[in-house]
TORGU-702502 format. One record per atom (N, C-alpha, C): residue in one letter; x, y, z. Coordinates in pm, whole numbers, plus 32768, in hexadecimal, padded with zeros to 4 digits. Layout:
# residues N
AXYZ
...
//
This chain:
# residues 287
X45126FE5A43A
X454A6F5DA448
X44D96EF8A432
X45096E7FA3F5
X44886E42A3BB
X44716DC1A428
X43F76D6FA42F
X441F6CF5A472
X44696C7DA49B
X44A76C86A404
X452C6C3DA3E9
X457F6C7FA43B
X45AE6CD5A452
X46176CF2A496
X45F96D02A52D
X45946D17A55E
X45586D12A5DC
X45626C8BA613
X453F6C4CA5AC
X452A6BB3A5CF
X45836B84A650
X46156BABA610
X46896BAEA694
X468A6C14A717
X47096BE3A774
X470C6BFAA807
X47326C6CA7C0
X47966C72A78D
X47D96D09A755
X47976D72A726
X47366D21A6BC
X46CD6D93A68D
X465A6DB9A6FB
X46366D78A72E
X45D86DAFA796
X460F6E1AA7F5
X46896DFEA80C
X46CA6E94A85B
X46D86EDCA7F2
X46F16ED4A7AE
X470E6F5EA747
X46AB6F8DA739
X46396F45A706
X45B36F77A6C9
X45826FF0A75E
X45906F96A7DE
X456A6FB7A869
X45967060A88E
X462B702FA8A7
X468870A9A8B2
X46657124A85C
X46507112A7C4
X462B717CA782
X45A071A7A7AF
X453A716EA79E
X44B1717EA7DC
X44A171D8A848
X44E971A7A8A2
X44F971F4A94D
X45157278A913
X45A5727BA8FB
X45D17301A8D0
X4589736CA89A
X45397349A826
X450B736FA7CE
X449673B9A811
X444C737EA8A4
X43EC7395A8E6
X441B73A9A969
X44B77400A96E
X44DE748FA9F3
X44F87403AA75
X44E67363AA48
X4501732DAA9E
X45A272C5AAB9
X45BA72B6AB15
X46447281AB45
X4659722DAB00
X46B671C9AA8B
X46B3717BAA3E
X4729710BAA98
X47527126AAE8
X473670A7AB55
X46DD704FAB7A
X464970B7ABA5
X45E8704CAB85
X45E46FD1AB21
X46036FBBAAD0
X46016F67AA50
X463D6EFAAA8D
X46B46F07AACD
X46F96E80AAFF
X46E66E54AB8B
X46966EA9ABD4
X466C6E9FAC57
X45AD6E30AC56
X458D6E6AAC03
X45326E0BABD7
X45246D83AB91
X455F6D88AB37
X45976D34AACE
X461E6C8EAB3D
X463B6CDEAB8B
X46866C6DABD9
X46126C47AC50
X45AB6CAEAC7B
X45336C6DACB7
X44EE6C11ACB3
X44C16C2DAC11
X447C6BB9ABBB
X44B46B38AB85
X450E6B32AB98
X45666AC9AB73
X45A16A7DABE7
X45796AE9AC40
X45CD6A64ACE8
X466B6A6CACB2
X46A86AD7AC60
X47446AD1AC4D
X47986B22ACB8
X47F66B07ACC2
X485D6B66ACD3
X48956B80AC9B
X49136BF6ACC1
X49536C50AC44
X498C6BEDAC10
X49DD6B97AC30
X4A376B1AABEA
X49D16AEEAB80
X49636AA1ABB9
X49196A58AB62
X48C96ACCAAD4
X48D16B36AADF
X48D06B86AA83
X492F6B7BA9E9
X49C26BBBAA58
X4A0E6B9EA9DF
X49F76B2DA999
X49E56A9DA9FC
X4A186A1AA9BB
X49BE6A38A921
X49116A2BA960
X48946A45A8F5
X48906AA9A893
X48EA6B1BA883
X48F76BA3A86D
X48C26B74A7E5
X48F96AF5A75F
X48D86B00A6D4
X488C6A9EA6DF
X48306A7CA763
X47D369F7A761
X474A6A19A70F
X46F969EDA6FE
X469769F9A6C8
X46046A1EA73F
X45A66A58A730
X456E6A6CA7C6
X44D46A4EA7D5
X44C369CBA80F
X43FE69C8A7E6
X43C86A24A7F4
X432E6A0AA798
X42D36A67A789
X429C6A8BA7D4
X42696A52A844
X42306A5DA8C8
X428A6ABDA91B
X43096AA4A8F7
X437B6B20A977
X43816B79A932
X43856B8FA88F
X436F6C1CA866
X431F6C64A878
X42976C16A86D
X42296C4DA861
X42176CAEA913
X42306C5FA962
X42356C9BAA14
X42A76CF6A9D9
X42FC6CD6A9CF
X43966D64A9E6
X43546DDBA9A6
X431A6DE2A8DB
X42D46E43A8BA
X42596E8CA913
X42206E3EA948
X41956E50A988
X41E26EBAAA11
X42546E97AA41
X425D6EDEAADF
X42AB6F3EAAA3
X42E46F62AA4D
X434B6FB2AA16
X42F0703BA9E4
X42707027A998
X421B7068A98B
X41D470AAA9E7
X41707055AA2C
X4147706CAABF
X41B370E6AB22
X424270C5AB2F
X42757124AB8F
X42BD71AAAB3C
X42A97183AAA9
X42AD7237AA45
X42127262AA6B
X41B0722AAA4B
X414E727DAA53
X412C72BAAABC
X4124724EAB61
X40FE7288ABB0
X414C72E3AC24
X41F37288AC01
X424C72D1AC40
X42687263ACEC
X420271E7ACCD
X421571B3AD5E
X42757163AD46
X42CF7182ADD1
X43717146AE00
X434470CDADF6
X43FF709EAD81
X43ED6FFCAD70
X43D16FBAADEA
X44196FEEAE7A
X43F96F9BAEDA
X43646F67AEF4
X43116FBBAEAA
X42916F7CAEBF
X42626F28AE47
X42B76F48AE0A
X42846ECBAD95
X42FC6E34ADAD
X43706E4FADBB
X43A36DC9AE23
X437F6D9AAEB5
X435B6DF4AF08
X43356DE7AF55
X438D6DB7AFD7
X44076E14AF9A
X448E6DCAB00F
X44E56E5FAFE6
X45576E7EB073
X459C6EDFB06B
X45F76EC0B09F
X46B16EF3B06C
X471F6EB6B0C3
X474C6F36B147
X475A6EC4B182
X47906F1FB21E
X48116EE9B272
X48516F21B27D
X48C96F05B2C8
X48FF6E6BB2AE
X48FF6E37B208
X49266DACB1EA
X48906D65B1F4
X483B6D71B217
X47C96D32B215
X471F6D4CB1DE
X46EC6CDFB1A2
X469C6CEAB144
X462E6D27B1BF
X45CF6D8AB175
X454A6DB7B1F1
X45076DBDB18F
X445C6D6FB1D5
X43BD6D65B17D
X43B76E19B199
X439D6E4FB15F
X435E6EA0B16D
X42C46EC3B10C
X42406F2BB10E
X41D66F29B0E5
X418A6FB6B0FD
X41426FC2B0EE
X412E7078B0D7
X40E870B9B193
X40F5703DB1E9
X40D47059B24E
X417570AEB299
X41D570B8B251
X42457097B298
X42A470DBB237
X42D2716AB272
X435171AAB256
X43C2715EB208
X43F3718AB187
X4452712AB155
X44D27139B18C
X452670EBB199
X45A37119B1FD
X46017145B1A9
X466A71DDB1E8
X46B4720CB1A1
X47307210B1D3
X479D7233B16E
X482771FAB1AB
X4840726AB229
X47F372D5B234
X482F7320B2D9
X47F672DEB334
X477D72BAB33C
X4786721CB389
X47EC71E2B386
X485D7185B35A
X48567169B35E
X48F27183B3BE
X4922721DB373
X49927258B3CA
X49307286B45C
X48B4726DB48A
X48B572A2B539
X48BF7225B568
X48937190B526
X48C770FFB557
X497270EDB56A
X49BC714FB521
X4A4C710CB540
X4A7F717EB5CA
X4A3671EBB590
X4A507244B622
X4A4071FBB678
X49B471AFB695
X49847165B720
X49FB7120B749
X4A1070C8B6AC
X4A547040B6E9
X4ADB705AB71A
X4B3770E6B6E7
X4BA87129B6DE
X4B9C7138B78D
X4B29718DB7BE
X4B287207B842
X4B1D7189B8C4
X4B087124B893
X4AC27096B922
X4B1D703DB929
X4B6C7061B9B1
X4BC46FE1B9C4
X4B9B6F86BA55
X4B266F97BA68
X4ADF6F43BAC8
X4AD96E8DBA86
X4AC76E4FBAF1
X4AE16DDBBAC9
X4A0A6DA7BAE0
X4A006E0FBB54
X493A6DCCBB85
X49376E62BB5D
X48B86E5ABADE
X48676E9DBAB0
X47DF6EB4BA9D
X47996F33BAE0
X47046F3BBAB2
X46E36F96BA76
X469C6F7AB9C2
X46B26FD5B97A
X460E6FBAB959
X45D5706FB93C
X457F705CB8F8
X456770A6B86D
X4548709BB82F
X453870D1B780
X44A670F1B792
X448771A4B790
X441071D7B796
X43C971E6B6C0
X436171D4B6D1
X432A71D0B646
X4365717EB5F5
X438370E2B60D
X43BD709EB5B1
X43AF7095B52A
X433B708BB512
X43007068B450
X43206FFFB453
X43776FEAB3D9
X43AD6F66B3C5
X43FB6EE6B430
X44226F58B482
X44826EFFB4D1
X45266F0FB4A7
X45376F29B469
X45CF6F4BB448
X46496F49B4AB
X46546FC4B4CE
X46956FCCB54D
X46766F8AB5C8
X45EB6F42B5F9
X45E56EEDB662
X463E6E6AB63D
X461C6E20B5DC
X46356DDEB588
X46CF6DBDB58D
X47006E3EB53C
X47876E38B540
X47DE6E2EB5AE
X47C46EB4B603
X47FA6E89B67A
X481C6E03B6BE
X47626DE0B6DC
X476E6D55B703
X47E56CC5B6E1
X47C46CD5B647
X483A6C8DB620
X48DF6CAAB617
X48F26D27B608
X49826D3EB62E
X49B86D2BB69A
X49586D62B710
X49956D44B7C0
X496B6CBFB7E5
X495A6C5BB787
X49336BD4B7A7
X49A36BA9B821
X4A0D6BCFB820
X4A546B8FB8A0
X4A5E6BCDB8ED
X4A1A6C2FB908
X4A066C89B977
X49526C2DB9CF
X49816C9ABA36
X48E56C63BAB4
X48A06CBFBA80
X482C6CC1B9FF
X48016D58B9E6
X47286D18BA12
X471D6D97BA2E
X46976D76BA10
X46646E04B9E1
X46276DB6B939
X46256E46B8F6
X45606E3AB8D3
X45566ED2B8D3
X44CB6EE4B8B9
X447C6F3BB869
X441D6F33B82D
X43E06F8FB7F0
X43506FBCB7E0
X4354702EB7D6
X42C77057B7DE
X4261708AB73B
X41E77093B724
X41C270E1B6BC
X411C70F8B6A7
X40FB7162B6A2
X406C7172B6B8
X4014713AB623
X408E712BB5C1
X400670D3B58D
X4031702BB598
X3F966FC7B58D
X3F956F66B581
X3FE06EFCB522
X3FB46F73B481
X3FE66F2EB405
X409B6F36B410
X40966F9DB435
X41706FAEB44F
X41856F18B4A8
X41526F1DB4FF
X41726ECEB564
X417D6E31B517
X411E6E28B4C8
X411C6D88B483
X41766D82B41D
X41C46DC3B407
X42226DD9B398
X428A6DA3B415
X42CE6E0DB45F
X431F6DF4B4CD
X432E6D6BB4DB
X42CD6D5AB500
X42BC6CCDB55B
X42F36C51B504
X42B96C79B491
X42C36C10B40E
X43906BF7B3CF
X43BF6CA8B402
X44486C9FB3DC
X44846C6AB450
X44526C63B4F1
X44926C25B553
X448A6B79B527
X44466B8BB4E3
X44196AE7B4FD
X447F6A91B4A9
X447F6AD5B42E
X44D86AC7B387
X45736AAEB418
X45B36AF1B45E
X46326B02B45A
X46396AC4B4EC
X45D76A7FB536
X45B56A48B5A8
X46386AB3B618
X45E76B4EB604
X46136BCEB661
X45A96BBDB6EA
X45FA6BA2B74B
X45A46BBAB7CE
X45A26C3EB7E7
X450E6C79B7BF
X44BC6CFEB7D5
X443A6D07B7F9
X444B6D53B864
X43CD6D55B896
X43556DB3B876
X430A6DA1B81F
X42B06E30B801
X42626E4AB83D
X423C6EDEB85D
X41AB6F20B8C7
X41736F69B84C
X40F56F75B856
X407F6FBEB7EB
X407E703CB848
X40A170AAB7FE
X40667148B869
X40BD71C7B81E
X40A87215B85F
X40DC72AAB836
X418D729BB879
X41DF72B0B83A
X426272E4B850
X42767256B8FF
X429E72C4B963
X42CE7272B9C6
X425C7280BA2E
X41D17251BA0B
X416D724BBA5D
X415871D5BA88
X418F713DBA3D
X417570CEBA7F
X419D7069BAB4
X424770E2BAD3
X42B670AFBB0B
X428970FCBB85
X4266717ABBA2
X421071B9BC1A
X41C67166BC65
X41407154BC05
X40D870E8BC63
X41167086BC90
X4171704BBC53
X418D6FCCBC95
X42056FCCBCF2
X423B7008BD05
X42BF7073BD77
X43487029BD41
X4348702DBCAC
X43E06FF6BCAB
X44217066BC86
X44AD702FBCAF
X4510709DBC70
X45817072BC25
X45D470CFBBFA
X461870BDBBA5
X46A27101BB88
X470370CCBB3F
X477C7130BB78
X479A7162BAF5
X4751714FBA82
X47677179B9F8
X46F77193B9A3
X46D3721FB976
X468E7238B917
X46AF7250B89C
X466D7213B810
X46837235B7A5
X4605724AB76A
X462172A5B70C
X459872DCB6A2
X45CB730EB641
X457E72EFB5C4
X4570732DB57A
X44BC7359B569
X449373BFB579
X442873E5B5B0
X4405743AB518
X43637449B530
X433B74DCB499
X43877539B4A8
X43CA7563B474
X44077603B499
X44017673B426
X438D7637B39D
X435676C4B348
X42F47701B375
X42E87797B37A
X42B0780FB372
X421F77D8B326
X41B977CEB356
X414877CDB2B6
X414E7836B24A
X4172788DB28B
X4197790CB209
X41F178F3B192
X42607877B1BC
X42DB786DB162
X428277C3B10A
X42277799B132
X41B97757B094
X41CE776FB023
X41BF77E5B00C
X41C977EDAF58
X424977F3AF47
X42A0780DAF97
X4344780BAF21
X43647770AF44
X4331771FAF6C
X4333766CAF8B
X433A763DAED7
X438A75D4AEC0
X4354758AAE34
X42D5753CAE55
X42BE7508ADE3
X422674CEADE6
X42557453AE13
X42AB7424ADF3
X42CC7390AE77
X42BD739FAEE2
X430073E7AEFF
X430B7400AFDB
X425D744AAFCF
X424F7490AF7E
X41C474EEAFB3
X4128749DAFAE
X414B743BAF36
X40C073DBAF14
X40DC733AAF51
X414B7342AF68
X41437275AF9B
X418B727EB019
X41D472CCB046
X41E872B7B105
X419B72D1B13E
X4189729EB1B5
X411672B7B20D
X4127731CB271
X40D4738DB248
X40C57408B270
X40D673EFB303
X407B73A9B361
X40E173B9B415
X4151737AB421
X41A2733FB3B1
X42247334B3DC
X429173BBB3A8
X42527429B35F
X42977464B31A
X42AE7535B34C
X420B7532B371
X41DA75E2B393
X41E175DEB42F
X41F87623B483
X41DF7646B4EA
X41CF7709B509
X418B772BB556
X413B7791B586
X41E677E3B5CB
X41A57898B5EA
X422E78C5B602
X425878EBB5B0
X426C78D8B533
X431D7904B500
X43367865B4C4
X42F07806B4F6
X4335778CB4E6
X43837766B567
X437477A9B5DE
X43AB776BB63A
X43737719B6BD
X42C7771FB688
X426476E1B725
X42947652B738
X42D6761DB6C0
X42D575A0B730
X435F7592B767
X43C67607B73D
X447675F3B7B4
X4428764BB834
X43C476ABB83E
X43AD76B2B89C
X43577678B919
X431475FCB8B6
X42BC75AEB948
X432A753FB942
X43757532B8EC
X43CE74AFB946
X444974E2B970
X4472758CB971
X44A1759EB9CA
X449075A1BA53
X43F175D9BA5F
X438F75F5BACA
X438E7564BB33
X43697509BADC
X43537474BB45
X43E2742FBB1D
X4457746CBAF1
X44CE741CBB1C
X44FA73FFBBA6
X44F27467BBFB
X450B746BBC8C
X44B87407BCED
X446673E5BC99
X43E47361BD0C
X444272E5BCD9
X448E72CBBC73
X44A87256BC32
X45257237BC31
X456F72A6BC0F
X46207279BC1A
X466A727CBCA1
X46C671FCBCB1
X470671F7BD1A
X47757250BD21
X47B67254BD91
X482572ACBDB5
X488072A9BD3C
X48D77303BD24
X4957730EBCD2
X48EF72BEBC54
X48A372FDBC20
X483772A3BBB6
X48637303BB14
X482272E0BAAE
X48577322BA20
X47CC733FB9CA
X47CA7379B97F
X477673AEB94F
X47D073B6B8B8
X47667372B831
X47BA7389B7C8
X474973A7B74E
X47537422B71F
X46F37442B6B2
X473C7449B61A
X46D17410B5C7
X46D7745DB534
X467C74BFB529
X46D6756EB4FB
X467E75D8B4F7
X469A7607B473
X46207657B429
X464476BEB3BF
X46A27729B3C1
X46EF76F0B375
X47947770B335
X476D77D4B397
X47497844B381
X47277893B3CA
X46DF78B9B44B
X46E57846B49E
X4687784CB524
X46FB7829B5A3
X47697830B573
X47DD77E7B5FF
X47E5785CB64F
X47C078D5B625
X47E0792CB69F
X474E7932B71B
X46C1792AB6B8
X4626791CB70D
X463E78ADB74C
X4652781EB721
X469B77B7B76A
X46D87796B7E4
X473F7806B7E7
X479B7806B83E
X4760786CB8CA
X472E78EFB884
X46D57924B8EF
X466278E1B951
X4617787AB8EF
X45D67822B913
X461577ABB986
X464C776FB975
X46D1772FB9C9
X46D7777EBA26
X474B77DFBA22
X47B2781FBAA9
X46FE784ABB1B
X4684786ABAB8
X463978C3BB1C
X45F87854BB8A
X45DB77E9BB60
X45D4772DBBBA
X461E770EBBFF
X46B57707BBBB
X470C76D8BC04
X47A0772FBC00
X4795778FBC46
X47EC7830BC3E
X48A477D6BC36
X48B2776DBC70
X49297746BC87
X496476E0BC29
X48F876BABBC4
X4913767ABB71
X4982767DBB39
X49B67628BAD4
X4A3B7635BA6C
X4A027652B9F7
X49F276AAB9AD
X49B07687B919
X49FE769DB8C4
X4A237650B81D
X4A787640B7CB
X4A3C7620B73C
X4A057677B6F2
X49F0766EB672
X4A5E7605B603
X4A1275E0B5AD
X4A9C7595B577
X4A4675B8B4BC
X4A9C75AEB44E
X4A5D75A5B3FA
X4A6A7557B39E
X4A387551B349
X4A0E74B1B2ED
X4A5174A7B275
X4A5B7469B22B
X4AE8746AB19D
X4ABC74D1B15A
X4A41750FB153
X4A717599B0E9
X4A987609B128
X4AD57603B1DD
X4AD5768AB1FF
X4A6476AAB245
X4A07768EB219
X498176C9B2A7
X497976A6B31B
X492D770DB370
X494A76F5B40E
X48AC767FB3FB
X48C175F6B414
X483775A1B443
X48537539B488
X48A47550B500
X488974FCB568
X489A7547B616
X48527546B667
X48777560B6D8
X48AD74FDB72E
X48F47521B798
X493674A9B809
X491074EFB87D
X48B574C1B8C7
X48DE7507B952
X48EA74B1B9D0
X496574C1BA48
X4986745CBAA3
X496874C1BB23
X48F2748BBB42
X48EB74DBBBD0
X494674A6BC47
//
């Protein structure tokens, strides 16, 4: 395809779309970028579709289109934004990109809670997503929601998406539920989506998830299960009576999970649920 025909909105996806393809990559990208760079939406697409397209926005759309064939890094890091439950999230390579089974253990939450005064905390936030979300969905509820995350850089992302959607969240810097401990609060709702890969299961990872997520939001020790077992371990210092416990786990871990659970809290309720393709990745448990 020559420049003349690139020149346009039309030709630049085409040229794009083929490119991707051509290089084993998603040719979605093409319009996921391309409406980045342009500050469009899908509407304003069509409208521009036989517009003509400056040199300066081609030149960026070619330049990132290249960049994520060669190196394979997720557009989200070359837009630097991800959608979540209807809403735009900064995200950046400090910070897990959010995925739609996220986004089915947020409707579980919001589905399983018919409390009107809520204290929720979101262990290993990253981005903030689910604090975030929550926050703003139970806006007419009494909620006071919280979150924790041992790194710094996650935390300024968080903070930055509380701020974007003015979400009252409270963040603690620390390991899992250690600084809801020190400070003796409690809580009547846990949610996580926590590391839950094996380091052994690395190499069958794509080079997206394996080279641009951030490895302590992703590996955990075990099997992949050390961190459902220390925040199973210090759930009991933190959750109040008749309290909930709600995980995202790997396809295959709801039964270690659940052993994990009943052996803390023997009387528990526990209820696997699974996600639109059929896999078991969410736990519920109502002590």
């Amino acid at each position: 395809m020559n420049n003349m025909q690139i020149s346009t909105v039309h030709g630049a996806l085409e040229w794009a779309s083929s490119f991707l393809q051509k290089h084993n990559c998603e040719p979605k990208v093409a319009e996921i970028l391309l409406l980045h760079i342009m500050d469009w939406s899908k509407t304003d697409l069509i409208i521009h579709l036989r517009d003509s397209i400056a040199e300066d926005k081609l030149a960026d759309f070619q330049q990132k289109v290249e960049q994520h064939t060669e190196t394979k890094i997720p557009v989200q890091h070359l837009t630097g934004v991800e959608a979540f439950y209807g809403r735009m999230f900064h995200v950046n390579k400090h910070v897990l990109i959010p995925r739609p089974e996220t986004e089915e253990l947020v409707q579980q939450v919001i589905e399983a809670v018919d409390k009107t005064n809520i204290t929720c905390v979101d262990i290993g936030t990253g981005s903030g997503v689910i604090a975030v979300t929550l926050a703003k969905e139970w806006e007419n509820r009494q909620i006071d929601m919280l979150a924790t995350d041992l790194s710094d850089d996650a935390l300024q992302v968080a903070k930055r998406n509380a701020a974007k959607y003015g979400a009252k969240v409270d963040f603690y810097h620390g390991s899992f539920l250690e600084p809801l401990i020190d400070q003796g609060k409690k809580v009547d709702i846990i949610v996580s989506n926590p590391p839950y890969i094996a380091y052994e299961e690395a190499e069958s990872l794509s080079d997206t998830v394996k080279n641009f997520d951030p490895e302590l939001a992703l590996f955990a020790d075990q099997n992949g299960l050390a961190a459902y077992q220390q925040i199973i371990h210090q759930a009991g210092r933190v959750l109040n009576k008749q309290g909930m416990i709600f995980f995202e786990i790997g396809h295959q871990q709801a039964e270690a999970v659940i052993q994990l659970i009943k052996q803390q809290f023997p009387n528990s309720e526990v209820t696997i649920f699974q996600d639109i393709n059929g896999k078991d990745r969410m736990v519920r448990a109502m002590l």
